[in-house]
C-alpha positions as CSV (number, residue, x, y, z in Angstrom):
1,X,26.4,-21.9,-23.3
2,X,25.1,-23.8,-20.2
3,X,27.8,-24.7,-17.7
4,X,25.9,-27.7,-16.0
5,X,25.0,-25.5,-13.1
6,X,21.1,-24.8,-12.3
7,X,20.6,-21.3,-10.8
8,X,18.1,-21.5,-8.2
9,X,15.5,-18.3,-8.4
10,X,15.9,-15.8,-5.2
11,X,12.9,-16.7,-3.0
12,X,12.3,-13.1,-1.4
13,X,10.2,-14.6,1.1
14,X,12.1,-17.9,1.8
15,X,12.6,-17.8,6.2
16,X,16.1,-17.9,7.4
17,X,17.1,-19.0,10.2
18,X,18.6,-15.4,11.5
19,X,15.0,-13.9,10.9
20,X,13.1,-12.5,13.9
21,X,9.5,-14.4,14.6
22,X,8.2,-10.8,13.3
23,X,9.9,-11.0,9.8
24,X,9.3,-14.6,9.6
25,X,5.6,-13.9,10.4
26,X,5.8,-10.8,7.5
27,X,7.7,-13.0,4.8
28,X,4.9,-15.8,5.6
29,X,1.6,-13.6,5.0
30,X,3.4,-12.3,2.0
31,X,4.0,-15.5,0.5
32,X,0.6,-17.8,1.6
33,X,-2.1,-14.8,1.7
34,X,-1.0,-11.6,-0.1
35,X,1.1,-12.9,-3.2
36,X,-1.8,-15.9,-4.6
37,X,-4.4,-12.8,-4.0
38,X,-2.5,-10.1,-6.2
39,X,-1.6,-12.9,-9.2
40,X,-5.3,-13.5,-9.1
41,X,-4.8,-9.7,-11.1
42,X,-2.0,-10.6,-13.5
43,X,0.4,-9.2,-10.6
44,X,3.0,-9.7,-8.3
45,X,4.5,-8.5,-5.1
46,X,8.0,-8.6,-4.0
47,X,9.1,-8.4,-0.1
48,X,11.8,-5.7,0.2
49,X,12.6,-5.1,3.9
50,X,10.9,-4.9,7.0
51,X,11.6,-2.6,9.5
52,X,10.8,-3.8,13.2
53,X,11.5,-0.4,15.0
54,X,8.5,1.0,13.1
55,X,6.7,-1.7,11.8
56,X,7.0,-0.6,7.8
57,X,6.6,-3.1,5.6
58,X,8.6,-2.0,2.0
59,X,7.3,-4.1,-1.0
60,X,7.1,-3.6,-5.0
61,X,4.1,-4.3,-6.6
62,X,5.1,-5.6,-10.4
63,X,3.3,-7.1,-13.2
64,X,-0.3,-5.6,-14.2
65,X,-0.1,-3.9,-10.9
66,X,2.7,-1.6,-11.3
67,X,0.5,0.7,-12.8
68,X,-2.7,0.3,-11.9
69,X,-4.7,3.0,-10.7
70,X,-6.3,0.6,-7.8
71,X,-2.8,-0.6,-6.4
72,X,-3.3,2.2,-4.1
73,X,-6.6,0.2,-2.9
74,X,-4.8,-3.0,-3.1
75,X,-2.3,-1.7,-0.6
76,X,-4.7,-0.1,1.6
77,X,-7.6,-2.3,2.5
78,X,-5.7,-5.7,1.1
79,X,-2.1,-6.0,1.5
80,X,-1.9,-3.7,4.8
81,X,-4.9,-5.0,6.8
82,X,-3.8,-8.4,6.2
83,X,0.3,-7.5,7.5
Protein backbone atom coordinates (compact mmCIF):
# COMPACT_ATOMS: atom_id res chain seq x y z
CA UNK A 1 0.00 0.00 0.00
CA UNK A 2 1.72 3.37 -0.72
CA UNK A 3 1.63 5.79 2.23
CA UNK A 4 2.10 9.12 0.17
CA UNK A 5 5.66 9.20 1.14
CA UNK A 6 8.53 9.08 -1.63
CA UNK A 7 11.67 7.24 -0.38
CA UNK A 8 14.56 9.00 -1.67
CA UNK A 9 17.44 6.25 -2.92
CA UNK A 10 20.76 6.45 -0.61
CA UNK A 11 23.30 8.43 -2.75
CA UNK A 12 26.61 6.66 -1.51
CA UNK A 13 28.54 9.29 -2.90
CA UNK A 14 26.33 12.42 -2.13
CA UNK A 15 29.09 15.10 -0.01
CA UNK A 16 28.17 16.03 3.36
CA UNK A 17 29.00 18.74 4.95
CA UNK A 18 31.08 16.86 7.94
CA UNK A 19 33.26 15.18 5.03
CA UNK A 20 36.99 16.00 4.91
CA UNK A 21 38.22 17.68 1.41
CA UNK A 22 39.90 14.13 1.09
CA UNK A 23 36.63 12.07 1.24
CA UNK A 24 34.79 14.67 -0.62
CA UNK A 25 37.49 14.54 -3.30
CA UNK A 26 37.12 10.31 -3.09
CA UNK A 27 33.12 10.38 -3.17
CA UNK A 28 33.55 12.95 -6.27
CA UNK A 29 35.97 10.72 -8.57
CA UNK A 30 33.80 7.85 -7.71
CA UNK A 31 30.72 9.42 -8.77
CA UNK A 32 31.92 11.76 -12.13
CA UNK A 33 34.93 9.44 -13.40
CA UNK A 34 34.83 5.78 -11.99
CA UNK A 35 30.98 4.89 -11.73
CA UNK A 36 29.85 6.19 -15.76
CA UNK A 37 33.28 4.13 -16.81
CA UNK A 38 32.27 0.76 -14.99
CA UNK A 39 28.26 1.06 -16.23
CA UNK A 40 29.78 1.37 -19.64
CA UNK A 41 30.22 -2.79 -18.64
CA UNK A 42 26.75 -3.47 -17.40
CA UNK A 43 28.29 -2.70 -13.78
CA UNK A 44 28.37 -0.67 -10.89
CA UNK A 45 30.43 0.49 -8.03
CA UNK A 46 29.34 1.36 -4.62
CA UNK A 47 31.58 3.71 -2.14
CA UNK A 48 31.93 1.96 1.16
CA UNK A 49 34.43 3.86 3.50
CA UNK A 50 37.42 5.63 3.12
CA UNK A 51 40.09 5.54 5.40
CA UNK A 52 42.29 8.74 5.65
CA UNK A 53 45.02 7.31 8.07
CA UNK A 54 45.99 4.91 5.27
CA UNK A 55 44.55 6.09 2.31
CA UNK A 56 42.23 2.66 1.50
CA UNK A 57 39.64 3.19 -0.50
CA UNK A 58 36.73 0.14 0.30
CA UNK A 59 34.22 -0.22 -2.57
CA UNK A 60 31.90 -3.15 -4.02
CA UNK A 61 31.86 -3.77 -7.51
CA UNK A 62 28.06 -5.10 -8.38
CA UNK A 63 26.27 -5.82 -11.49
CA UNK A 64 28.11 -7.76 -14.49
CA UNK A 65 31.22 -6.92 -12.55
CA UNK A 66 30.82 -8.89 -9.43
CA UNK A 67 32.06 -11.69 -11.10
CA UNK A 68 34.08 -10.94 -13.73
CA UNK A 69 37.34 -12.28 -14.06
CA UNK A 70 38.79 -8.73 -15.23
CA UNK A 71 37.46 -6.74 -12.14
CA UNK A 72 40.73 -7.42 -10.75
CA UNK A 73 42.11 -5.25 -13.85
CA UNK A 74 39.38 -2.87 -13.50
CA UNK A 75 40.47 -2.15 -9.98
CA UNK A 76 44.08 -2.12 -10.69
CA UNK A 77 44.88 0.10 -13.68
CA UNK A 78 41.17 1.87 -13.65
CA UNK A 79 39.53 2.48 -10.51
CA UNK A 80 42.89 2.80 -8.38
CA UNK A 81 45.07 5.03 -10.71
CA UNK A 82 42.28 7.29 -11.08
CA UNK A 83 41.63 7.59 -6.76
Amino acid sequence: MFTGELVKPVDDCEILDTDSEALSLVKEIIKTRVRPFVKEDGGDISFIEFNEETGMVLVELKGSCAGCPSSAVTLKNGIEKML
